[in-house]
C-alpha positions in Angstrom: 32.3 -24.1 -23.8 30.7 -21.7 -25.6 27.9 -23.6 -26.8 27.3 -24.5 -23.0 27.4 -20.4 -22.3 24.8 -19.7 -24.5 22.1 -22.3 -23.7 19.6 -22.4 -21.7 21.9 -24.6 -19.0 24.2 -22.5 -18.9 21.8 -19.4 -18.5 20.4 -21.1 -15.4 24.2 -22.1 -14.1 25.6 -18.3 -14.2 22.5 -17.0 -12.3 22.4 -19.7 -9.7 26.3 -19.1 -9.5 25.7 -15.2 -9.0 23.0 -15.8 -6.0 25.5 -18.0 -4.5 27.9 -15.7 -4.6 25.7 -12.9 -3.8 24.6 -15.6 -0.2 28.7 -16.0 0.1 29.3 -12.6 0.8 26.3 -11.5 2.5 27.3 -14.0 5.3 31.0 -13.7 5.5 30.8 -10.4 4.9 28.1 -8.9 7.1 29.8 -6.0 8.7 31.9 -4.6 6.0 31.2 -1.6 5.5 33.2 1.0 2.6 32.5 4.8 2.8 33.2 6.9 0.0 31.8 10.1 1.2 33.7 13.2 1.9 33.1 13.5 5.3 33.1 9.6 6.0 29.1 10.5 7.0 28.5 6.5 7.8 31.8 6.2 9.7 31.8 6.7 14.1 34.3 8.7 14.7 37.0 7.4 17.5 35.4 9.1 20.4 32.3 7.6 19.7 34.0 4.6 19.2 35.7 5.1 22.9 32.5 5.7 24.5 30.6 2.4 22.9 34.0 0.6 24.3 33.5 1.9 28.0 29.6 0.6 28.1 29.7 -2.0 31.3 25.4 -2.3 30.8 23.4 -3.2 28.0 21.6 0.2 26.2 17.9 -0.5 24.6 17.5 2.0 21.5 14.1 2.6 19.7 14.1 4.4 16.8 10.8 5.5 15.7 10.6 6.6 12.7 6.8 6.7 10.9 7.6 5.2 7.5 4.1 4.8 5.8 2.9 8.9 7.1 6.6 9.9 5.3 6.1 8.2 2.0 5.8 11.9 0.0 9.0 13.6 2.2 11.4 12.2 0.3 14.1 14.4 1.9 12.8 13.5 5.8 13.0 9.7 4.4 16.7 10.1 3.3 17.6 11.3 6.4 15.6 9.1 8.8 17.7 6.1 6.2 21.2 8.0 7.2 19.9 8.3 11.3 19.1 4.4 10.9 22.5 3.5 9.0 24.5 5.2 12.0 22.1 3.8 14.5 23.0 0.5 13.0 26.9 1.3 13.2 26.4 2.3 16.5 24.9 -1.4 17.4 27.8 -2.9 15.6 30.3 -1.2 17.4 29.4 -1.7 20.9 29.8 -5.4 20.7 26.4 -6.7 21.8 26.1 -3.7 24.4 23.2 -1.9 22.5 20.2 -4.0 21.3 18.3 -1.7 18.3 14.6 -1.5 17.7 13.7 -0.2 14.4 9.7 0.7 14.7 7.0 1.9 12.5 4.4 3.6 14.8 0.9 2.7 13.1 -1.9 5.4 13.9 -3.5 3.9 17.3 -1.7 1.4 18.1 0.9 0.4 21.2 3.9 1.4 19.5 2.6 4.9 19.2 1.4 4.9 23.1 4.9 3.9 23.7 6.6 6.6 21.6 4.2 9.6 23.4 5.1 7.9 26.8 8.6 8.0 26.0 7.6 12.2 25.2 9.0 11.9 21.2 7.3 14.4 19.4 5.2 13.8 16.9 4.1 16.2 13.7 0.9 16.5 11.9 1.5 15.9 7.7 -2.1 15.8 6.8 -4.9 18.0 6.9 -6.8 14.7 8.3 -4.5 14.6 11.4 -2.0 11.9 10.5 1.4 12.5 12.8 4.5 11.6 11.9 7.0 10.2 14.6 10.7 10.9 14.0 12.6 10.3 17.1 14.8 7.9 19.3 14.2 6.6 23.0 17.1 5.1 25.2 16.9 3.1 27.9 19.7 1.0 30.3 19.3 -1.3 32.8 17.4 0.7 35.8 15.2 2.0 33.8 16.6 5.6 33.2 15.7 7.4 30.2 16.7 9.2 27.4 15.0 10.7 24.3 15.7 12.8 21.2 12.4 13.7 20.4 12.6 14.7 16.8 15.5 14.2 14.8 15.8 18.2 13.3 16.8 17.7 9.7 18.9 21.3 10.6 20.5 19.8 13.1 22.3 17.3 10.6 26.1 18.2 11.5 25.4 17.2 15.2 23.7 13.6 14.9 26.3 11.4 16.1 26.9 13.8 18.7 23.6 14.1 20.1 23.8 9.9 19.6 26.8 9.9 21.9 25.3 12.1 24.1 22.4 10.0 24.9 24.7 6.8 25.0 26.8 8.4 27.8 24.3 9.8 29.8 22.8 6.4 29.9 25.8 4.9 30.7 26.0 7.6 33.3 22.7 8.5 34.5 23.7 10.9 37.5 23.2 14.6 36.7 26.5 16.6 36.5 27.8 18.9 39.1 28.5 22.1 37.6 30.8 24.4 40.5 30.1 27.9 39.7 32.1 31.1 41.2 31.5 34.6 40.1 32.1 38.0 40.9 29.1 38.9 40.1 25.9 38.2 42.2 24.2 35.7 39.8 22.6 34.2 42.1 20.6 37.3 42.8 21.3 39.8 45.4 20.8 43.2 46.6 20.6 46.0 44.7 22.0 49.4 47.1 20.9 52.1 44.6 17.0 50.6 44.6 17.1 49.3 47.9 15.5 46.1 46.6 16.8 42.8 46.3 17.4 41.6 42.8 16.6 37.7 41.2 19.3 35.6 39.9 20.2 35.7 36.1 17.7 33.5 34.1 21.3 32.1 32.9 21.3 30.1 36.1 17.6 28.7 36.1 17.7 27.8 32.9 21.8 25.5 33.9 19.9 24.8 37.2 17.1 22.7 35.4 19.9 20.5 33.1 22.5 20.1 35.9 23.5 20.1 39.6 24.8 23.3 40.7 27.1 23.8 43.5 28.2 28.0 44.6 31.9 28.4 45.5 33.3 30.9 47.4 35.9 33.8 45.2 38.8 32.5 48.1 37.8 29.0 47.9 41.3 26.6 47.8 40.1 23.1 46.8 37.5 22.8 43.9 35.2 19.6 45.2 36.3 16.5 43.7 32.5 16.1 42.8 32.8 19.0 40.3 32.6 18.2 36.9 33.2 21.5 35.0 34.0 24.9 36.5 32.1 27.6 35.5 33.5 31.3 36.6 31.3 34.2 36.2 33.9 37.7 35.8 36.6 36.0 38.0 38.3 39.7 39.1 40.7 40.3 41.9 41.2 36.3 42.9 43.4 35.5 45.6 46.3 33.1 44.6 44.7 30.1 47.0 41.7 30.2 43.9 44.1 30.7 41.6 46.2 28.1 42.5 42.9 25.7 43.0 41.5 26.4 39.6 45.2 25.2 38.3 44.9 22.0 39.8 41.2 21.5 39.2 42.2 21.6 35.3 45.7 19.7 35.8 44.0 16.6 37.4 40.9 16.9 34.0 38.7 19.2 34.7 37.0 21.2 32.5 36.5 25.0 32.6 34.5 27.6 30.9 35.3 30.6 32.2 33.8 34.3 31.1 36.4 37.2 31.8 35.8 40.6 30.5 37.9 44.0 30.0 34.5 45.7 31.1 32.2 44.6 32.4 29.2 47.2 32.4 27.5 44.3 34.7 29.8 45.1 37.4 28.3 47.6 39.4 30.6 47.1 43.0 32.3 50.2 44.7 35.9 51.5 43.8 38.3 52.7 46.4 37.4 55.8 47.4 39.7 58.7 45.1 40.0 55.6 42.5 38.1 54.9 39.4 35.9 51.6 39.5 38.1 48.4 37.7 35.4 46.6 35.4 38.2 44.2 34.4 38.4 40.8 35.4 41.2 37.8 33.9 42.8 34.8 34.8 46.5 36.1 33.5 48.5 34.0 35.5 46.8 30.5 34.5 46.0 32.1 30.7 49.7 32.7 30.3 50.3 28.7 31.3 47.8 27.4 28.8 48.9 29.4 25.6 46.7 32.2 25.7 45.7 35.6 26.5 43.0 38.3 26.7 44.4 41.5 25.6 44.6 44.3 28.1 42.4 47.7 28.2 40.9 46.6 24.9 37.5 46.1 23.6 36.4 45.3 20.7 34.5 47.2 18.0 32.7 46.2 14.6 31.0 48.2 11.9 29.4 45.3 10.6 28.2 43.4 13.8 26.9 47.0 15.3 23.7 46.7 17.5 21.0 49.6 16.7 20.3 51.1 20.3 17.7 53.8 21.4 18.5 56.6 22.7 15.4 57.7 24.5 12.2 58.8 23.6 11.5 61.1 20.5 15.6 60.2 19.3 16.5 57.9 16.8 18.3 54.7 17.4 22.4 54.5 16.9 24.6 52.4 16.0 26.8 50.7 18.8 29.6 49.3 17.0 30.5 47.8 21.0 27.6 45.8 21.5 27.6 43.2 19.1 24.2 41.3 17.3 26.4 38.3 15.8 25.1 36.1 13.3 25.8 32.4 12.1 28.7 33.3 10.0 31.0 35.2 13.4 30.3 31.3 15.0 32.7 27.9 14.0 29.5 25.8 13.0 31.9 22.9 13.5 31.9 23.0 17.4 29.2 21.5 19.2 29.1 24.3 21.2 28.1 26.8 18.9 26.9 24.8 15.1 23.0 25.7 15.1 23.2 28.9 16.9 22.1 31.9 14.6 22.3 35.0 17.0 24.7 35.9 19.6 25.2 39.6 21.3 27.8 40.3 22.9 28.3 43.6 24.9 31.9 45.6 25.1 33.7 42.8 25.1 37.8 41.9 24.6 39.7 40.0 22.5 41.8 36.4 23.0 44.8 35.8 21.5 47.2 32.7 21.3 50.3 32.7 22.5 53.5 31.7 20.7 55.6 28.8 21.4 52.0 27.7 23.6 52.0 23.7 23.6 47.7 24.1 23.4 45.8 24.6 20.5 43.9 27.5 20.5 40.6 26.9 18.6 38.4 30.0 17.8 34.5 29.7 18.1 33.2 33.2 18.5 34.7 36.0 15.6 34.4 39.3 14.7 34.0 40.7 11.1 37.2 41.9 9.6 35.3 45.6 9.5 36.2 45.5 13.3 39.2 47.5 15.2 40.0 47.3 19.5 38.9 50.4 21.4 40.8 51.4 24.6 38.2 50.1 27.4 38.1 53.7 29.1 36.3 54.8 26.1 33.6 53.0 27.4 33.7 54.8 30.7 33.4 58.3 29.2 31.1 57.3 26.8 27.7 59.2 26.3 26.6 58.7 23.0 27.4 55.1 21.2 27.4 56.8 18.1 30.3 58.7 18.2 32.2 54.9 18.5 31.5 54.6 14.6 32.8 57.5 13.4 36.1 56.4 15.3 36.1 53.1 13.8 39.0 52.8 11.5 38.9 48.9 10.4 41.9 46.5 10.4 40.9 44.1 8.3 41.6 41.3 11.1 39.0 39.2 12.4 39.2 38.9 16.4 38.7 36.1 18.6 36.0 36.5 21.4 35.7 33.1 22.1 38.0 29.9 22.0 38.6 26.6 23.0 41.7 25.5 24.3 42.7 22.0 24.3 46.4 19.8 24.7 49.1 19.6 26.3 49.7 22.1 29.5 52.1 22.7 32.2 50.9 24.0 35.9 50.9 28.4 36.4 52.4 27.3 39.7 55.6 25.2 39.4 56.9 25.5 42.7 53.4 25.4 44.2 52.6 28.0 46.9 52.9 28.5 50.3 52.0 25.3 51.9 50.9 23.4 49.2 54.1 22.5 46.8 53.3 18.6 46.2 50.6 19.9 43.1 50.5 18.4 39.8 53.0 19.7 37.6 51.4 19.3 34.4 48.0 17.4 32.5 48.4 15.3 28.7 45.0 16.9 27.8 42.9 20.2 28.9 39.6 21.6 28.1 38.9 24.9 28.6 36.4 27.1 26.7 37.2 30.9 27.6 34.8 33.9 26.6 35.8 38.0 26.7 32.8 39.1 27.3 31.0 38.6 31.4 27.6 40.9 30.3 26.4 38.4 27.4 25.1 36.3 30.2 23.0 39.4 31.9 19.2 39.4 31.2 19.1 42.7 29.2 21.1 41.4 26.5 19.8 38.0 25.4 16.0 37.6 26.9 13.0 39.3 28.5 11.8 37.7 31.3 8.1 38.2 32.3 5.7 37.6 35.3 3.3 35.3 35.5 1.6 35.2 38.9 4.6 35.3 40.4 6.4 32.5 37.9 9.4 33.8 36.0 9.0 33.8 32.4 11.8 33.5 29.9 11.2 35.0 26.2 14.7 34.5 24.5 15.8 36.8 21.8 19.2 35.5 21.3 20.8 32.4 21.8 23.3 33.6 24.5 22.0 31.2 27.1 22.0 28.2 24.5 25.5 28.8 23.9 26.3 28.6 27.6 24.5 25.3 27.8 26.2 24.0 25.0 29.3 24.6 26.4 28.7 23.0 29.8 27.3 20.0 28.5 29.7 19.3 26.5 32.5 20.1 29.1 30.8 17.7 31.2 31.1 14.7 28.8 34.2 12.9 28.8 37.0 13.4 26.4 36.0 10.9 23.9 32.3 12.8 24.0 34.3 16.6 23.7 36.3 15.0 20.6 33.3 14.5 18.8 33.1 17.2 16.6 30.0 18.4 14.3 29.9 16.5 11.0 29.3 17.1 7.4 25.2 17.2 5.7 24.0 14.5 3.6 22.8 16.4 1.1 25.2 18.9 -0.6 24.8 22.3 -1.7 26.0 23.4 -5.4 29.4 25.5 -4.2 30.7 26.5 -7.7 27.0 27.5 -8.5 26.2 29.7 -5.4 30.2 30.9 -5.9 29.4 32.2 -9.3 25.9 33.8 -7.8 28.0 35.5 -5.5 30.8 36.5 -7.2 27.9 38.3 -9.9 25.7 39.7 -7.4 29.4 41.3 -5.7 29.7 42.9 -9.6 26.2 44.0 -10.0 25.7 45.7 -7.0 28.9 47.5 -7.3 27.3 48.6 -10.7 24.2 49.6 -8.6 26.8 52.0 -6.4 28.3 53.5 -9.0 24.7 54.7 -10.8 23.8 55.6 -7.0 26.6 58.0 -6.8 26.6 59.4 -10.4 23.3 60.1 -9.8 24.4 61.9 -7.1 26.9 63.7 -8.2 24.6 64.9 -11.5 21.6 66.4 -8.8 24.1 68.4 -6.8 25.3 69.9 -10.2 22.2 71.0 -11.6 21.5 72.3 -7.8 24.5 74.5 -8.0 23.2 75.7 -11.6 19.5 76.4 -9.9 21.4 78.9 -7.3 22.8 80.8 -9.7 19.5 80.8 -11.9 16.9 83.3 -12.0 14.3 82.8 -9.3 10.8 83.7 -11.7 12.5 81.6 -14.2 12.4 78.1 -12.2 10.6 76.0 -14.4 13.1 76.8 -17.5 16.2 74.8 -18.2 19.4 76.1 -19.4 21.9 75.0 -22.0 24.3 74.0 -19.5 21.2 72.6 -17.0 19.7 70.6 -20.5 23.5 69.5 -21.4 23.8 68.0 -17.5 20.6 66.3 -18.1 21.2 64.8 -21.3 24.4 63.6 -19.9 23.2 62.1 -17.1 20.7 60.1 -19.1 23.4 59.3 -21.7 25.3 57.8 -18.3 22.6 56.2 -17.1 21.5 54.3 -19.7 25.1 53.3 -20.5 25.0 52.0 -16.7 22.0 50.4 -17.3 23.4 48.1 -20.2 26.3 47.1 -18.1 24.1 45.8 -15.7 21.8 43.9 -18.1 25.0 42.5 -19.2 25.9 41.5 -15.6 23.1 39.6 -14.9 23.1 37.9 -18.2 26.7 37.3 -17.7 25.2 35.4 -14.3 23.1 33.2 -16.2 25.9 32.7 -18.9 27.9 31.2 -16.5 26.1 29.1 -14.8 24.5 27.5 -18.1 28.1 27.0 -19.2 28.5 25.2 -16.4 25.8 23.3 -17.1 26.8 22.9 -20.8 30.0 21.2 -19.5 28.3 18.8 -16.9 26.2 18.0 -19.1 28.7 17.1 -22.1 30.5 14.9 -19.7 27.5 12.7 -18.3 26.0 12.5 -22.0 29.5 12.2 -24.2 32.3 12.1 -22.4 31.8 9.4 -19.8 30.4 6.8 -23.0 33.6 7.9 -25.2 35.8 6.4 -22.4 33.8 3.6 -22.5 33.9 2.9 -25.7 37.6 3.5 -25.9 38.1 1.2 -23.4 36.2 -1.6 -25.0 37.9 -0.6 -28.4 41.2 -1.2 -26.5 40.5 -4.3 -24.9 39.3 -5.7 -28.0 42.5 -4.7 -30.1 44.6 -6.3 -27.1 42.6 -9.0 -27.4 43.3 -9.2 -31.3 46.7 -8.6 -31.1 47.4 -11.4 -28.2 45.5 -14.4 -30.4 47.7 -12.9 -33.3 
């Protein structure tokens, strides 16, 4: 036998057994598929799934992806292979629904006509012109179309989302109906102080051109069956016919994103005369049944989300620890609705909380800082200067909710129905409802500037207020299996324990930096109180006590100076220890086991022919 192992026959018999094998399991098994990554990055997720289940037509998908204009992006390439592996999942999960067309657009030919017909986006990576296509193209049986037009590489987290998204929208082509009702005249109105009337909030052109939208009046009792999410705009003073329709519009599955706001500095309408103006608006009642609540009379305040603010001409700006400039790190990058956003403002605005014992879960996706504290909303009223709100600000070390989701299990606000109507649902197995504390975030002022162009209204976006909005709604208006489809994890991976160890270094070193900062200080006002008691014609000359400061101030200062040379090289100590050890394992470690283990399978062997 082992004659026959080692000879030329046998050579030829082991490899023509291995490509039969190799044939074997390529056919029988074709779709097995085992992922090992973290964040199962090549597995659907069982929404998806659900969605590619519910296809009654056929889907046509075209990736275009320009292969031979990529061949020096390495990174673009190893995400345009991951967008083709889950494209390819995709195909194998719908069961023969979705037909996949994997296509290399050459330079001037029909496949590239197709791809600018389709309106993907293509991207010069030469000097000499060559484009790069990078995009996908849907289309069903009545020729309704979808496109992403550039797969972002930033946008990683929400690929099978966006996938989804197209797969349902050509499953569903008609444009949702989104029911909006506001206190608030969004729609544009008159303005009493000017005497002029006033447009509508570039928030509703810009959810105007994506969906269907259909006004409701504030005492409206039935929300349209048509309606697919419910959008209310500073819902204040309802009467309990809306309340009582909203209820049921979410019991039966609708969705709802609704903006309430302890005060609203966009609310500009009358007060009864002898009586302040109310600025507030909630939805108490219907909160309390779904497990949360926005906390009364209270705004919130934050030192380290402050906008700067003028305060008129020839003044310096202030800080308005009230009106908020948030950054990525205040949103939950792992909702659809707010991953990829990087500013949001947010304008005197409350706080949610959940309740306990509440049968929902109550998922935060806007946050304050923890260098934040709640201000009584009357502050606001009286309030002349926004800097005097910072020097109030006494931290609590909590991090507040301004936004959440709110999803589960809910009873009805109106067990026993009201008057008239007592035969409502009692109760829904599953609601989503995105609520927000803060009305003026939608207004112009605070998240664009809008300019004329012969008449035509031109958006110039500063913040991503408006994207947010949009994200929400769409998302609302996919099914549930689309809303369960959460953001998911990058392909490539950052180095954590590195970037910790930077961090942790760079916390030390510029608390090294503070303390020189202050001795420095503290030395400068010392020799200024020697100088007062000095001799004015004798500036210029030092005394002892002024030269012993000095020379103690330099002794400190180099001595502060070492510590932080020994900081940073502490940094780079650590991080090539680090290396040191990854390194030992890869080069030693890993062939030691080895070796041990064929040491130890070779004295087994030994000791069993013994």
């Amino acid at each position: 036998m082992k004659r026959l192992m080692y000879s030329g026959a046998g050579l030829l018999l082991i490899a023509a057994a291995f490509l039969v094998f190799n044939m074997v399991s390529g056919l029988a098994f074709t779709n097995a598929r085992l992922d090992l990554t973290e964040q199962k990055l090549y597995t659907i997720s069982d929404g998806t799934r659900q969605i590619l289940a519910d296809l009654d037509e056929p889907i046509n998908l075209h990736f275009y992806f320009s292969d031979t204009a990529a061949k020096d992006l390495v990174a673009l390439r190893n995400y345009a292979r991951r967008v083709e592996e889950m494209l390819k999942a995709y195909e194998r999960a719908a069961d023969g629904k979705i037909k996949l067309r994997l296509i290399d657009p050459e330079p001037f030919s029909e496949d590239e006509d197709k791809a600018s017909a389709f309106g993907l986006q293509a991207v010069p990576v030469t000097q000499g012109g060559e484009q790069l296509y990078f995009g996908l193209a849907g289309t069903n049986g009545v020729d309704d179309t979808q496109v992403i037009p550039f797969f972002q590489p930033d946008q990683e987290e929400l690929l099978e989302y966006e996938l989804s998204r197209l797969v349902q929208s050509l499953a569903n082509p008609q444009r949702p109906v989104i029911g909006v009702l506001s206190g608030l005249a969004v729609n544009g109105g008159f303005d009493f102080a000017s005497q002029q009337p006033t447009p509508p909030w570039m928030l509703m052109e810009e959810v105007r051109q994506l969906f269907q939208i259909e006004s409701l009046k504030t005492d409206v009792d039935l929300i349209p069956e048509n309606v697919s999410v419910l959008l209310l705009i500073h819902p204040k003073n309802l009467p309990e016919q809306t309340l009582y329709a909203i209820d049921q519009f979410v019991m039966r599955g609708g969705n709802l994103l609704v903006f309430v706001d302890p005060y609203s500095e966009a609310d500009t309408g009358m007060g009864m005369p002898g009586e302040g103006l109310d600025r507030a608006s909630d939805l108490e009642p219907l909160f309390k049944a779904w497990g949360l609540r926005l906390v009364p009379d209270q705004v919130v305040g934050d030192g380290q989300y402050g906008m700067a603010v003028g305060m008129g001409q020839g003044q310096a700006p202030v800080r308005h620890v009230g009106w908020l400039n948030l950054d990525a790190s205040a949103l939950d990058q792992d909702d659809v609705s707010t991953a990829g956003l990087e500013t949001l403002t947010y304008a005197s605005g409350g706080i949610l909380e959940p309740l306990e014992g509440a049968s929902t879960r109550f998922l935060p996706l806007i946050q304050s800082s923890s260098n934040a504290m709640p201000y009584s909303a009357q502050r606001f009223a009286m309030l002349s200067n926004p800097g005097e709100l910072i020097r109030e600000l006494k931290p609590t070390g909590e991090r507040y909710t301004l936004a959440a989701r709110i999803q589960g299990p809910a009873k009805t606000a109106f067990p026993e129905g009201i008057e008239g109507r007592k035969d409502g649902l009692k109760e829904a197995a599953n609601i989503n409802v995105i609520a927000v504390a803060d009305v003026d975030m939608l207004t112009d002022r605070m998240w664009v500037q809008v300019q004329d162009f012969f008449g035509q209204r031109i958006p110039q976006p500063w913040a991503d207020n408006a994207g947010f909005a949009i994200n929400a709604l769409d998302n609302l208006a996919g099914s549930d299996a689309l809303i369960s489809v959460r953001s998911r994890g990058r392909y490539s991976r950052p180095f954590v324990v590195v970037e910790t160890l930077q961090r942790e270094a760079e916390a030390r070193f510029r608390q090294k930096e503070e303390a020189l900062q202050q001795r420095l200080a503290e030395t400068e006002q010392q020799l200024a109180a020697l100088q007062q008691n000095q001799d004015p014609t004798k500036l210029l000359e030092l005394t002892p006590e002024q030269q012993g400061a000095v020379q103690q101030f330099l002794q400190e200062k180099l001595k502060i100076r070492k510590e932080l040379r020994e900081v940073r090289f502490q940094l780079n100590a650590d991080i090539e220890a680090l290396g040191r050890t990854l390194k030992l394992i890869n080069i030693a470690l890993v062939p030691a086991l080895l070796t041990l283990g064929v040491l130890a399978l070779a004295l087994w062997r030994r000791r069993r022919r013994g």
